[in-house]
BALOBA-1460 file (C-alpha; in Angstrom, 3 decimals):
// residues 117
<rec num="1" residu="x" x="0.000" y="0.000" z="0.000"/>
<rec num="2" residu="x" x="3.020" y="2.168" z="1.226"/>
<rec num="3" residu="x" x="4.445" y="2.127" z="-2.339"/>
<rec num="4" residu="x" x="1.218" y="2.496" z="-4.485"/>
<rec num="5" residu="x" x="0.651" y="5.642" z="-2.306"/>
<rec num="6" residu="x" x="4.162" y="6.939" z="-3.028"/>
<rec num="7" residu="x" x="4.307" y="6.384" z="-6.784"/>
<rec num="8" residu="x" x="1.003" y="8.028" z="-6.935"/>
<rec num="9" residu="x" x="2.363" y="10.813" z="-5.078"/>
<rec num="10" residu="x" x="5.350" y="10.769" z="-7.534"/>
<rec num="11" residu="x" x="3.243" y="10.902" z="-10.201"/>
<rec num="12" residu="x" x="0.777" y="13.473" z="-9.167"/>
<rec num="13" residu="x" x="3.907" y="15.975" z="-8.282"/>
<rec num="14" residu="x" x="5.258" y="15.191" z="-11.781"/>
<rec num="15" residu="x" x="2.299" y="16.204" z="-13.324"/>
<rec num="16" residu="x" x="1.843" y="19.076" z="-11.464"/>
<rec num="17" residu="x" x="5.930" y="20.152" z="-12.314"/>
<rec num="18" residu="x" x="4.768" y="19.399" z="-15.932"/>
<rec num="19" residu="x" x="1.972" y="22.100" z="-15.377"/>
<rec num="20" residu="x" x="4.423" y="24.825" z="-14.485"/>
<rec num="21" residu="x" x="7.014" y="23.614" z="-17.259"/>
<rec num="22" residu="x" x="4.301" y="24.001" z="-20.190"/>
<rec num="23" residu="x" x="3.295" y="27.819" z="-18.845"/>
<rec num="24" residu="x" x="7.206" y="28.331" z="-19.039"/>
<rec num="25" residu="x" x="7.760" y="26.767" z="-22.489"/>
<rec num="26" residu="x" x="4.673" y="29.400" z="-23.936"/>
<rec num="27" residu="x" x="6.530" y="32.170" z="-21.970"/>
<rec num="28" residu="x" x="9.435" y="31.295" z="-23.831"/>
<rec num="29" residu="x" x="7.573" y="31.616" z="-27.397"/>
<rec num="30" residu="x" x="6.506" y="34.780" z="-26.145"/>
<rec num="31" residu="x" x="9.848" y="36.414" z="-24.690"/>
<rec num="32" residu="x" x="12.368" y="34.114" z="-27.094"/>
<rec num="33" residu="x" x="15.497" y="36.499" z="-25.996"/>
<rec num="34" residu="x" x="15.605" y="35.426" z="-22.356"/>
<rec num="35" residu="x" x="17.020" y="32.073" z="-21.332"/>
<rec num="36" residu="x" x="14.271" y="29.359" z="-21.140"/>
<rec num="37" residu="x" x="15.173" y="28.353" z="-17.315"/>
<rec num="38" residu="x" x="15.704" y="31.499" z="-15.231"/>
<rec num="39" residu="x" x="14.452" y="32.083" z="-11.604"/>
<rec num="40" residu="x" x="12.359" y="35.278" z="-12.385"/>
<rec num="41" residu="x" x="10.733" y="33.390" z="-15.233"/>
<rec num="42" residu="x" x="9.846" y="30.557" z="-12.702"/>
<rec num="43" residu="x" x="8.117" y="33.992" z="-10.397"/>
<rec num="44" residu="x" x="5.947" y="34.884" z="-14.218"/>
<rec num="45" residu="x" x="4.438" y="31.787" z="-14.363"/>
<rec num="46" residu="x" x="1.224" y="33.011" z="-11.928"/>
<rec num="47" residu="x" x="1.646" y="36.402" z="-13.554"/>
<rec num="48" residu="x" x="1.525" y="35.172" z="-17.068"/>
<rec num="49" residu="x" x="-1.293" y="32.457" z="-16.615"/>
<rec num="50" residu="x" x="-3.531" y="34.531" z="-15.016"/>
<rec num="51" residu="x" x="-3.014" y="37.317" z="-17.635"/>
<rec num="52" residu="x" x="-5.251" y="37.763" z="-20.905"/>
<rec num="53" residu="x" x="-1.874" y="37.198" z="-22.570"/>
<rec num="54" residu="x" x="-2.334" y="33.638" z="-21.192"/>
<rec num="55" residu="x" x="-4.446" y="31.275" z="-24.120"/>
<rec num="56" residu="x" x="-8.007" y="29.855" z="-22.504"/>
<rec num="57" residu="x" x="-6.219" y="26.169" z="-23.038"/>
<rec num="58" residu="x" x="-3.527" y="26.830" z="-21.630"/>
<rec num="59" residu="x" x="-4.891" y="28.142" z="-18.497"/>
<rec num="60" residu="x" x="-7.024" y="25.486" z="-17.881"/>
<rec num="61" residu="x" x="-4.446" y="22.890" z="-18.419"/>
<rec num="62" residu="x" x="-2.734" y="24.903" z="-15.430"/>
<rec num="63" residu="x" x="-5.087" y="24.574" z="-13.472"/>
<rec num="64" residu="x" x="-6.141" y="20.985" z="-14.162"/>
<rec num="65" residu="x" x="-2.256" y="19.946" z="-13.315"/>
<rec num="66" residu="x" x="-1.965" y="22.429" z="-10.602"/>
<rec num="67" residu="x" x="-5.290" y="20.636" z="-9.364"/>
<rec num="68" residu="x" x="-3.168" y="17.264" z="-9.090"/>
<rec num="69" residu="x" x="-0.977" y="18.896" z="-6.091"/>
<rec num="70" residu="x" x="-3.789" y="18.421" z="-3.640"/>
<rec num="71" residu="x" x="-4.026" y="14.814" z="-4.144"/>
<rec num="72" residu="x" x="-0.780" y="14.229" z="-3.742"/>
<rec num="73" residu="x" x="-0.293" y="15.902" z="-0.608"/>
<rec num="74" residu="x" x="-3.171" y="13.815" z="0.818"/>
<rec num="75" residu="x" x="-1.416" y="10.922" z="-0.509"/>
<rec num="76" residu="x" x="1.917" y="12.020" z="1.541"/>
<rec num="77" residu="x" x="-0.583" y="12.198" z="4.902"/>
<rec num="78" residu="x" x="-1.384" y="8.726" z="4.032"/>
<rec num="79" residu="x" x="1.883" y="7.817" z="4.061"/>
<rec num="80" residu="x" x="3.088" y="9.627" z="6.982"/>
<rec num="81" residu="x" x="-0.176" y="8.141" z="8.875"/>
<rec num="82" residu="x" x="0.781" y="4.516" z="7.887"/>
<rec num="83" residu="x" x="4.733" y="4.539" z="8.402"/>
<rec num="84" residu="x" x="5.443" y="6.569" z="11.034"/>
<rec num="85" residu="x" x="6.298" y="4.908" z="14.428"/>
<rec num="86" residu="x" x="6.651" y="7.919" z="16.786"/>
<rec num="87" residu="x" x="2.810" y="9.218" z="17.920"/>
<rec num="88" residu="x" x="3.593" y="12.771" z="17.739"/>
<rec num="89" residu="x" x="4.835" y="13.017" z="14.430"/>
<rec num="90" residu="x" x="2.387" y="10.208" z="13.354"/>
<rec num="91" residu="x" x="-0.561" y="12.663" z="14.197"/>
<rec num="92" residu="x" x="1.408" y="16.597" z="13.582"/>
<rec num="93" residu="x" x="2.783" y="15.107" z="10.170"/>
<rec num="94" residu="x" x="-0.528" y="14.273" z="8.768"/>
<rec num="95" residu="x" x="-2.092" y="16.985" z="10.214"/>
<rec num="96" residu="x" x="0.388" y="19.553" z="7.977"/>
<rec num="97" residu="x" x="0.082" y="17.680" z="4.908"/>
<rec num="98" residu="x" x="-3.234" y="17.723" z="4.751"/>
<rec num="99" residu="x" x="-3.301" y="21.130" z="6.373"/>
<rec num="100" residu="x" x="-0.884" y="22.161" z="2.979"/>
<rec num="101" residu="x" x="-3.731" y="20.136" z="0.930"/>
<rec num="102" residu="x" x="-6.545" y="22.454" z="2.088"/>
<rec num="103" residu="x" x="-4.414" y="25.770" z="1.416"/>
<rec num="104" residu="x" x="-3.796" y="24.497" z="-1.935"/>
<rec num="105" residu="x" x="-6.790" y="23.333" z="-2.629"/>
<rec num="106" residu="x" x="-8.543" y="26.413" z="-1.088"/>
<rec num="107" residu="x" x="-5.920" y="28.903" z="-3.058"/>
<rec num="108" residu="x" x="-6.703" y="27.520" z="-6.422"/>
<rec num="109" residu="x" x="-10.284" y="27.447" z="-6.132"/>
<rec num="110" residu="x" x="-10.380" y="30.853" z="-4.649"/>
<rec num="111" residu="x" x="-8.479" y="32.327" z="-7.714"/>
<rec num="112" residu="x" x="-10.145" y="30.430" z="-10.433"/>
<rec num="113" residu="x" x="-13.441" y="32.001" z="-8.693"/>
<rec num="114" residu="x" x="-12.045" y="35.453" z="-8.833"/>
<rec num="115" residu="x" x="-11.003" y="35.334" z="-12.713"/>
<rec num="116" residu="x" x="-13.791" y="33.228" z="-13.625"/>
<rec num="117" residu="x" x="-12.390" y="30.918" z="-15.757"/>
C-alpha cells in the first residue's frame, strides 16, 4: 500500500511540475530572448497564466495539473499516517500535509473564482 501511495504521489507531483514547465515553455515563445530556465521566469508563471496574454487552453491545463498537487499531498498524509512509528509526528505530520492540501486546494479554487475561468 506504502508504495502504491508513493508512486502516486510521484506521479501526481510530476504532473503538477509538468503544469508549471508548459506555462514556461509558452513564456518562452513569447519572450524568445531570455534564457528558457531562469528564476524570475519561474516567479511569471502566476503572472503570465492569469493574464489575458495567457491562451483559454492553456490556463485550464494549469489549473487541471496544478489541481493534481492536492491529491498528492493527501497521498503524503497517508503515508506519513501509515509509516510513522513515533505518535507525535504520526498525528502533527498528517495533520500539515493535509493542512498544505486544504491551502492548496482552497488557493486555487479561490483564484479560479475570482477570474472566472
Amino acid at each position: 500500500m506504502s508504495l502504491i501511495l508513493c508512486l502516486l504521489a510521484i506521479a501526481l507531483i510530476g504532473v503538477a511540475g509538468w503544469g508549471i514547465l508548459s506555462v514556461m515553455t509558452e513564456l518562452t515563445k513569447q519572450y524568445p530572448q531570455e534564457p528558457f530556465d531562469t528564476i524570475s521566469r519561474r516567479f511569471e508563471v502566476e503572472v503570465f497564466i492569469w493574464s489575458s496574454r495567457a491562451p483559454r487552453t492553456l490556463r485550464r491545463q494549469y489549473i487541471a495539473t496544478q489541481a493534481c498537487a492536492v491529491p498528492a499531498a493527501l497521498c503524503l498524509a497517508a503515508l506519513v499516517w501509515l509509516n510513522e512509528t513515533r505518535p507525535d509526528v504520526h498525528l502533527w505530520g498528517t495533520v500539515a500535509f493535509c493542512a498544505v492540501s486544504l491551502l492548496m486546494a482552497g488557493r486555487l479554487a479561490w483564484v479560479v473564482i475570482r477570474r472566472g475561468v
